[in-house]
TIVO-988502 format. One line per 10 residues: number of its first residue (from 1); their letters; for each residue z, x, y of N, C-alpha, C. Coordinates in nm, 2 decimals. Example, Ala and Ser with C-alpha at 12.3 -4.5 7.8 and 13.67 -1.06 7.14 Angstrom:
2
1 = AS = 0.78/1.32/-0.57/0.78/1.23/-0.45/0.78/1.32/-0.33; 0.71/1.28/-0.22/0.71/1.37/-0.11/0.79/1.29/0.00 $
This chain:
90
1 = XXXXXXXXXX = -2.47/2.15/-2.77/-2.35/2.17/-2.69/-2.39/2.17/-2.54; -2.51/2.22/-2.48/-2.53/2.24/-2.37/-2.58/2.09/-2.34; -2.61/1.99/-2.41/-2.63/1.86/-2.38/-2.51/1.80/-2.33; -2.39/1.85/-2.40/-2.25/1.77/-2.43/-2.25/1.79/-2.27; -2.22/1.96/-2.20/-2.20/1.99/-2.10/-2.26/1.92/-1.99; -2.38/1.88/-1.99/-2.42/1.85/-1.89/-2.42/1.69/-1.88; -2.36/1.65/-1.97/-2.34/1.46/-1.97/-2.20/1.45/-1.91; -2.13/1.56/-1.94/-1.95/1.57/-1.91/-2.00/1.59/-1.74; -2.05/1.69/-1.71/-2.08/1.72/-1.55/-2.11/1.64/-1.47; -2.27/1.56/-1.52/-2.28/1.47/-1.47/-2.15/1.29/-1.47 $
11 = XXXXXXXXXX = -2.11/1.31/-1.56/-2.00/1.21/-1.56/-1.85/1.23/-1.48; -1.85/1.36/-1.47/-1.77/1.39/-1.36/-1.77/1.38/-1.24; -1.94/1.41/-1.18/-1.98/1.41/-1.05/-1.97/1.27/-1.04; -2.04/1.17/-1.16/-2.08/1.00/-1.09/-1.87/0.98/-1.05; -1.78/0.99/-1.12/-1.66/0.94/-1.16/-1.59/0.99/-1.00; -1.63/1.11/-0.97/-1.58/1.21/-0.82/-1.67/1.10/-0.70; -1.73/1.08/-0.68/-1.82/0.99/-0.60/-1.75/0.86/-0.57; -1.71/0.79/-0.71/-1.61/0.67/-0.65/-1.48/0.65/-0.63; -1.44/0.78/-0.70/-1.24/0.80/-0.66/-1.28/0.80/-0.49; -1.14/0.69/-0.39/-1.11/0.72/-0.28/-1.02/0.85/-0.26 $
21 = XXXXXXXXXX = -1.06/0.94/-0.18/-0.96/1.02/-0.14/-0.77/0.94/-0.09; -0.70/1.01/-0.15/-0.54/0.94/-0.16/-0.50/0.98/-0.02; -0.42/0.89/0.03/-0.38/0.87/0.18/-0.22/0.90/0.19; -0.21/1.00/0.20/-0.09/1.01/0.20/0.06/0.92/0.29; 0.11/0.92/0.17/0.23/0.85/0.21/0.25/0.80/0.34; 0.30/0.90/0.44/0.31/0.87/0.57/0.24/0.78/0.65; 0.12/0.79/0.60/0.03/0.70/0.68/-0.02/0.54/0.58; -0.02/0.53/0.42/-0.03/0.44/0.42/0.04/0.31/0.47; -0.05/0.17/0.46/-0.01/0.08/0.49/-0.02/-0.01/0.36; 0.13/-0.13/0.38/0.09/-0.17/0.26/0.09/-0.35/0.35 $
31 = XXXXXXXXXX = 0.06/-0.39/0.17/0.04/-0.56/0.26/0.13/-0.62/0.21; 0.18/-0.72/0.18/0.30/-0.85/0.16/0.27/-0.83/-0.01; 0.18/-0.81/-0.06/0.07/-0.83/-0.21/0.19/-0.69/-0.27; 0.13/-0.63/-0.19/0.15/-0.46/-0.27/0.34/-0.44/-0.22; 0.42/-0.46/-0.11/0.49/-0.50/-0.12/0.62/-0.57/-0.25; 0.56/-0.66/-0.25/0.62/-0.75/-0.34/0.59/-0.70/-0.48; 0.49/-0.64/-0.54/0.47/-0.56/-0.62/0.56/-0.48/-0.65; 0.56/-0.36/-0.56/0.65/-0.27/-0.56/0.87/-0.29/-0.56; 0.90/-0.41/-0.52/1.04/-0.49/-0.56/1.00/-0.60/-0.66; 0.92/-0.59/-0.72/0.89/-0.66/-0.84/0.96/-0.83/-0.76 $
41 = XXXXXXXXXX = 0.89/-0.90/-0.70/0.95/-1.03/-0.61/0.81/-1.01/-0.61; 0.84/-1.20/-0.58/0.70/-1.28/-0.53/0.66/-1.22/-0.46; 0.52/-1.28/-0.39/0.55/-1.26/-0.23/0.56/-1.35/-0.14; 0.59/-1.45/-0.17/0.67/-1.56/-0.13/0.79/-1.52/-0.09; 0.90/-1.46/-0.15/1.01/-1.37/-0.16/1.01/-1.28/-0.03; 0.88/-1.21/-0.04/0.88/-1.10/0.08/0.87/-1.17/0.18; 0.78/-1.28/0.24/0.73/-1.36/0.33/0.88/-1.42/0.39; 0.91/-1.49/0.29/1.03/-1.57/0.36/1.17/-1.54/0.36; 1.20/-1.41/0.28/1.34/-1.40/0.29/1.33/-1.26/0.31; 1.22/-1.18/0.32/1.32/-0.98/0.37/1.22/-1.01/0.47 $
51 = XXXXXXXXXX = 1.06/-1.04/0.51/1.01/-0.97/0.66/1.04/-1.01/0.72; 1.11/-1.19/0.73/1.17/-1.24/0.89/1.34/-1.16/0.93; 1.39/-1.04/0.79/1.54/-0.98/0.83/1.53/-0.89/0.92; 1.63/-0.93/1.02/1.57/-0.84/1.19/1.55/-0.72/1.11; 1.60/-0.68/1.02/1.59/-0.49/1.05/1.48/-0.45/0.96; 1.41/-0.53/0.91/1.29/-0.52/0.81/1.17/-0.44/0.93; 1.10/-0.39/0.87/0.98/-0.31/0.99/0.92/-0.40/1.00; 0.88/-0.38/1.10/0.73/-0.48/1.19/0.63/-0.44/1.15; 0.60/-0.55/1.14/0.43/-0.53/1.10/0.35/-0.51/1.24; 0.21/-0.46/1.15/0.11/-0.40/1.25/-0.02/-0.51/1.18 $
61 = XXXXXXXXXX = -0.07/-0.56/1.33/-0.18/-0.63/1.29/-0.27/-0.63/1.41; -0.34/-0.54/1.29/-0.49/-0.52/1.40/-0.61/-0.67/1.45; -0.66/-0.61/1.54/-0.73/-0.76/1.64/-0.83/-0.78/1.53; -0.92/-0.87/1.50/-1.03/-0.95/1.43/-1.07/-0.97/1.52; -1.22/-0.95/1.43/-1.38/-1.02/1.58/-1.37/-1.14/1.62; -1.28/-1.25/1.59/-1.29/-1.32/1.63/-1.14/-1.33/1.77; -1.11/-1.24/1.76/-1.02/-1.22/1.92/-0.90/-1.23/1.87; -0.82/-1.28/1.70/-0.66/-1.31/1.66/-0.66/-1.17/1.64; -0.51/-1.22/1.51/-0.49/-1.11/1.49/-0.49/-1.11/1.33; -0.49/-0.95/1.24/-0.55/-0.99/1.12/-0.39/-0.99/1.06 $
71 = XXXXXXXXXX = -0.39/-0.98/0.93/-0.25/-1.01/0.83/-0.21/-0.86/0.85; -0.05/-0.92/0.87/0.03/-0.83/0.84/0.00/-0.71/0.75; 0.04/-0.59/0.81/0.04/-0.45/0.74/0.14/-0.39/0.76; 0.23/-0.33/0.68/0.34/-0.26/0.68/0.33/-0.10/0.66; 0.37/0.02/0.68/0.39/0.10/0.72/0.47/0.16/0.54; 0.44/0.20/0.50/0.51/0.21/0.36/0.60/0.26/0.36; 0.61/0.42/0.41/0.77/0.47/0.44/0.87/0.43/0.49; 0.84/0.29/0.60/0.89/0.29/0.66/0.99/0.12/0.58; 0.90/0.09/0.53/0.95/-0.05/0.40/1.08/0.06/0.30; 0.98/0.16/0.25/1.06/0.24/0.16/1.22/0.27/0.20 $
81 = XXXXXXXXXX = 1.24/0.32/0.30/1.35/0.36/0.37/1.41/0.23/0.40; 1.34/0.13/0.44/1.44/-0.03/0.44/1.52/-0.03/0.30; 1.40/-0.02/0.21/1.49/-0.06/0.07/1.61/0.05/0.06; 1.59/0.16/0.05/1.68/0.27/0.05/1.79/0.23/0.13; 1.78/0.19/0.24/1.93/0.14/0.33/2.03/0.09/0.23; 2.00/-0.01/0.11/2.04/-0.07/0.01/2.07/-0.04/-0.09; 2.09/0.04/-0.14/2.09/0.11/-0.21/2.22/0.13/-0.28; 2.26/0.10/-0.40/2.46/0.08/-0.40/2.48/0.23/-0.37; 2.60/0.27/-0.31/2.66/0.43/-0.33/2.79/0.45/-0.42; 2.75/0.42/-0.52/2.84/0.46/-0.65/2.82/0.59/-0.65 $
């Protein structure tokens, strides 16, 4: 038994080592991928018919070493609360 225990421990510590700590809501960011995911739509769908709709959030795109700019990142609360605008009120 005290073998069992210390294979469980140790498999807990290796398993704790590679979980990322969870980012909470407010601050994640999501991409066009995870996005479209989440309204079950391409992301073709997302790309060309809801991120160019003026009231859709702006994306955030951080600089690249090479001086552009990197891919679109969205703000997840702030996507969430788009879709919620939509929402039927029956």
């Amino acid at each position: 038994m005290a073998d069992d225990n210390d294979l469980i421990n140790r498999l807990a510590a290796a398993v704790a080592d590679r979980i990322r700590p969870q980012i909470p809501f407010d601050y994640e960011m999501w991409d066009i991928a995870t996005i479209a995911a989440c309204m079950k739509l391409s992301e073709a769908q997302v790309r060309e018919r809801l991120a160019p709709q003026p009231d859709f959030p702006k994306a955030v795109r951080l600089p690249t070493t090479s001086g552009g700019r990197g891919h679109a990142r969205y703000r997840a609360k702030d996507v969430w609360a788009w879709m919620m605008k939509y929402q039927d009120k029956h």
